[in-house]
Structure formats: C-alpha cells, structure tokens
C-alpha positions as YAML, in Angstrom:
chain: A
units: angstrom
residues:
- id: 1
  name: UNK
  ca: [-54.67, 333.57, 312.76]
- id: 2
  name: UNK
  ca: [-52.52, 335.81, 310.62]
- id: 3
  name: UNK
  ca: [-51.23, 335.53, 307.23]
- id: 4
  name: UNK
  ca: [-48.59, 337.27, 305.45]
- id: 5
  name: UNK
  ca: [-48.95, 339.13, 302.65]
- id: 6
  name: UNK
  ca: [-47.02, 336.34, 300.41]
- id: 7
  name: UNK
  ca: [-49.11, 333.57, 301.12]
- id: 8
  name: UNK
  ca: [-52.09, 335.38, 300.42]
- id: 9
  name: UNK
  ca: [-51.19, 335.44, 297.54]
- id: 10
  name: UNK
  ca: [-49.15, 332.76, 296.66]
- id: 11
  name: UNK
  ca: [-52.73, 331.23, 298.06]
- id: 12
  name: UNK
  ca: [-54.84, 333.29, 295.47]
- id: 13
  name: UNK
  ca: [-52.30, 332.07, 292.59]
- id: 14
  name: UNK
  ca: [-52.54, 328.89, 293.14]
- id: 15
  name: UNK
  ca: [-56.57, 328.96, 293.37]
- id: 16
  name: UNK
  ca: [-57.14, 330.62, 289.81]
- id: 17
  name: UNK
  ca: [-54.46, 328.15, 288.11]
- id: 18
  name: UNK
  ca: [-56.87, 325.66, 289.79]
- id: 19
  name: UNK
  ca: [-59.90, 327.11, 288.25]
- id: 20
  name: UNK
  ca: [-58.07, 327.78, 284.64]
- id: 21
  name: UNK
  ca: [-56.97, 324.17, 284.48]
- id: 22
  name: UNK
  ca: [-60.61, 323.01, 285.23]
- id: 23
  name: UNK
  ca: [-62.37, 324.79, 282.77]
- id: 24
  name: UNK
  ca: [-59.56, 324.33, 279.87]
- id: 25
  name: UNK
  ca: [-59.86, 322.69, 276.52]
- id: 26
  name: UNK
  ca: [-58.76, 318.75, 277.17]
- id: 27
  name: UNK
  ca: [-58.61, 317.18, 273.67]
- id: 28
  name: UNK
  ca: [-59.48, 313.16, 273.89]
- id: 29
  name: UNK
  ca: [-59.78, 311.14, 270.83]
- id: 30
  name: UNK
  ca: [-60.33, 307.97, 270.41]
- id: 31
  name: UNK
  ca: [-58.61, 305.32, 268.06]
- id: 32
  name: UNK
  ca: [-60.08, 304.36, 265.27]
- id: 33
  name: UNK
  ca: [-61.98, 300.75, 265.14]
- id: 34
  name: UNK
  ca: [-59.51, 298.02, 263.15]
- id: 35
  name: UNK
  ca: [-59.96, 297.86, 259.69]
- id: 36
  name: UNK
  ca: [-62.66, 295.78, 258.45]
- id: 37
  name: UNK
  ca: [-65.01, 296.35, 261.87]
- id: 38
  name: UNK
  ca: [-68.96, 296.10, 260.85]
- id: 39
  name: UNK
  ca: [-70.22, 299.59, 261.91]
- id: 40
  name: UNK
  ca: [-73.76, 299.61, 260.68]
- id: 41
  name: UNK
  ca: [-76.03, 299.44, 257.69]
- id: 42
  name: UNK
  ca: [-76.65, 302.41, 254.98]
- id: 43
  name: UNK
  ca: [-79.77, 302.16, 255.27]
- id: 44
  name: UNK
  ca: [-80.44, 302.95, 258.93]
- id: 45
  name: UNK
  ca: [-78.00, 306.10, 258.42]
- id: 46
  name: UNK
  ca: [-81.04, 309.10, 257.50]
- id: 47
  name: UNK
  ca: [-79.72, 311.61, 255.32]
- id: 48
  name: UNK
  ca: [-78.83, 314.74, 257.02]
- id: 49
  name: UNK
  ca: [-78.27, 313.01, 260.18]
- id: 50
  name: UNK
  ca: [-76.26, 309.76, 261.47]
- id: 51
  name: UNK
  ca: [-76.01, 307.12, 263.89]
- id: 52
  name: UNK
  ca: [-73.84, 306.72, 266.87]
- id: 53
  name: UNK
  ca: [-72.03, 303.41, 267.11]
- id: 54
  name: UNK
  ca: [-71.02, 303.38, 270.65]
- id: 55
  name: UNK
  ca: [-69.10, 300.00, 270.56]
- id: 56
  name: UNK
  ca: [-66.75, 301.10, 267.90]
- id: 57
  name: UNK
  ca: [-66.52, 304.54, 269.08]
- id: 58
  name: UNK
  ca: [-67.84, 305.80, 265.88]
- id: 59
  name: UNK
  ca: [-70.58, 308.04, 264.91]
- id: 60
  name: UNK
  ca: [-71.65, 307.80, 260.99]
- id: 61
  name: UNK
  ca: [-72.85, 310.59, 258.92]
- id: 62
  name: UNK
  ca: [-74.70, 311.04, 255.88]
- id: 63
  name: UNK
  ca: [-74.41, 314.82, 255.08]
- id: 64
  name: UNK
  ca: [-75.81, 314.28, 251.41]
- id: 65
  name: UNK
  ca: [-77.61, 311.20, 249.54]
- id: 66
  name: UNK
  ca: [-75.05, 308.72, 249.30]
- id: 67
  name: UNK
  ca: [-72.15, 310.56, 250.71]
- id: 68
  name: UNK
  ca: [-70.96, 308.77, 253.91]
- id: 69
  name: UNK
  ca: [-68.82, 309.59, 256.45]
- id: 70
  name: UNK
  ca: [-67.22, 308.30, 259.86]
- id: 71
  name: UNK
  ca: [-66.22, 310.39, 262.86]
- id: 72
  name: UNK
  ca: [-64.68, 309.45, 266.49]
- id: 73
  name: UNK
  ca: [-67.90, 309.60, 269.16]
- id: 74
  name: UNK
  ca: [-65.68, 311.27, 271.67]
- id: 75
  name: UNK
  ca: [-66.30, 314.69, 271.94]
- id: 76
  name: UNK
  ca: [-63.10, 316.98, 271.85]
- id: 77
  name: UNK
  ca: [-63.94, 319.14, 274.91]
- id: 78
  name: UNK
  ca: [-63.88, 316.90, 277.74]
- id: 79
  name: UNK
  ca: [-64.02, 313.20, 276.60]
- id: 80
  name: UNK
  ca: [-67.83, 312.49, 277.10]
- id: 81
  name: UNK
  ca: [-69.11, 310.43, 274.48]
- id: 82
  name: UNK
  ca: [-71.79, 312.33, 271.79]
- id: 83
  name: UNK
  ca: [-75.40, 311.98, 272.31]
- id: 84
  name: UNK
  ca: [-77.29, 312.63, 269.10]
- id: 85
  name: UNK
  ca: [-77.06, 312.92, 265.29]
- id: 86
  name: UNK
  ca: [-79.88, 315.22, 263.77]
- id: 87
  name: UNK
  ca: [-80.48, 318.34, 261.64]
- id: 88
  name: UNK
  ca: [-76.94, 318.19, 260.12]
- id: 89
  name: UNK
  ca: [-75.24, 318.15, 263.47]
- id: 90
  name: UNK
  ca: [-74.13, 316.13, 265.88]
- id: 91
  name: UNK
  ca: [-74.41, 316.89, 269.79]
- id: 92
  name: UNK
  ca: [-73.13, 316.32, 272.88]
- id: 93
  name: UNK
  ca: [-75.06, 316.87, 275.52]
- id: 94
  name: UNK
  ca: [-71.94, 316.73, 278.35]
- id: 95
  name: UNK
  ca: [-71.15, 320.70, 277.84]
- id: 96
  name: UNK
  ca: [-73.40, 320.87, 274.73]
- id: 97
  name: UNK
  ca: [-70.90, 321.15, 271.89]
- id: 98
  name: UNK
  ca: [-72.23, 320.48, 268.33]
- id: 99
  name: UNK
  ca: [-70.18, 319.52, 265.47]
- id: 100
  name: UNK
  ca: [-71.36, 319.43, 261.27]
- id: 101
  name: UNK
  ca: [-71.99, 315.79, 260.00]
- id: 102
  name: UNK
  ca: [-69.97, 317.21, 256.84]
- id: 103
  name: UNK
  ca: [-66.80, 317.53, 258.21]
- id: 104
  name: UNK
  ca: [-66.76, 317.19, 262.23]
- id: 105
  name: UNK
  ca: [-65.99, 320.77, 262.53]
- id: 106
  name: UNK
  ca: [-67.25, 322.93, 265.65]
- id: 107
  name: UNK
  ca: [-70.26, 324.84, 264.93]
- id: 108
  name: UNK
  ca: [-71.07, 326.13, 268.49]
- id: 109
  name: UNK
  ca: [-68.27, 324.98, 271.80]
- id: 110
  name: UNK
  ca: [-67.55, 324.85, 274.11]
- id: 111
  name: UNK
  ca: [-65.28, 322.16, 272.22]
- id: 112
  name: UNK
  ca: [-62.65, 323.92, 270.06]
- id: 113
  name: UNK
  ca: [-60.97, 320.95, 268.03]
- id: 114
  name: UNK
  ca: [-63.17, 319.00, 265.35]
- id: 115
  name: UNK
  ca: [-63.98, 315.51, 265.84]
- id: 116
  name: UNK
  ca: [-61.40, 313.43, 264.10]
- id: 117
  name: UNK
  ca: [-62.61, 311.70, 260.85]
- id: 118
  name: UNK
  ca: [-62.18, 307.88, 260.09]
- id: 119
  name: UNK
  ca: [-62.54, 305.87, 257.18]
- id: 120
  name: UNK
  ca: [-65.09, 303.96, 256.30]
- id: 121
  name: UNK
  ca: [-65.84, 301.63, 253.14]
- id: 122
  name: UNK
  ca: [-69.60, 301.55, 251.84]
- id: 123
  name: UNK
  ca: [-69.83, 297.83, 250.26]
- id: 124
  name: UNK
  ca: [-73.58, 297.26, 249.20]
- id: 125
  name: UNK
  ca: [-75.77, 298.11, 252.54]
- id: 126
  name: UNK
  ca: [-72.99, 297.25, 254.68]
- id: 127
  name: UNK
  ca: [-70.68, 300.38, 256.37]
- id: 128
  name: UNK
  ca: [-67.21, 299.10, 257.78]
- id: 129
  name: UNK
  ca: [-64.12, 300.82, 258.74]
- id: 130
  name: UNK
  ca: [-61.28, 300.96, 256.97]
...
C-alpha cells in the first residue's frame, strides 16, 4: 500500500498532538467542603506534617505549632487524589508531585499549579471548614 506524501504527514501531526495532549498539565480542583463540615481534630494533625481527609477532599496542615491550614486533596497535575503528609510536604504518589504544607506550592512536578487553599476554623480541638 502507498501513501502520499500529505498523509504521512498529516498522519505524523496528528500523532504528536496526541502525545502533547497526553502528557499536558490538566488542572482539577476540587470544591471546597460546606462551611461548618467536621474535618478532624488538632490534635491528630503532627506538626510539620498533616492529615488527609479523603471524605471532604481536604488535606490539613500544620506547618508550625499552632498554625493550621487546609488544602484541596486533589493533586493539580492529573486529578489523583494525594497520598501522604510528612516532612513538610505533601505527596502524591500518581506522578509523584510534592507540594509545601505552608502554602500548597509545588516544590518538585510534575504538577505546575499549587494546591488550592481552603479555610478552616480551629475551635478548641475541633478543625472545621469554613
């Protein structure tokens, strides 16, 4: 069989836009939980680490003593849901993206986007969102 010249390559074209749109950056976040939603208790959130909440879709941090904070569990590169919070960082094991507990920022990709913050309220040794 014989091919012209124009579908060869028309052929090629189409094969690396294939490959480009597999390996690009899709960016899936999740909504926050409503306000009010029981996500955990301070004291089973470790300092310098955090726990996933994968119910709410949450993952809650505790980058210093006291200093809380709430971030979606979806990770921005291709929607798999994070694995682990430890060492300051949290991971997803998917493409193995890690993000800082501090502010959801990417501190090695293949993710590109941070992971979104939420609120959260700290009311004695309960953690809700707000």
């Amino acid at each position: 069989m014989k091919y012209s010249r124009r579908a060869v390559i028309a052929g090629a074209g189409a094969a690396i836009a294939a490959t480009a749109a597999g390996c690009g950056e899709v960016v899936r976040t999740a909504d926050p939980p409503p306000s009010g939603t029981p996500l955990g208790k301070v004291s089973a959130i470790p300092v310098g680490g955090g726990e996933i909440f994968p119910d709410a879709g949450v993952v809650v941090c505790q980058p210093e003593p006291g200093k809380f904070k709430a971030f979606s569990a979806i990770c921005t590169h291709r929607g798999c849901k994070v694995t682990s919070v430890k060492d300051g960082q949290i991971t997803c094991e998917c493409h193995f993206s890690v993000f800082a507990i501090k502010d959801g920022s990417v501190t090695s990709g293949p993710a590109k986007q941070p992971l979104p913050e939420f609120g959260l309220k700290v009311d004695g040794d309960d953690i809700q969102a707000v």
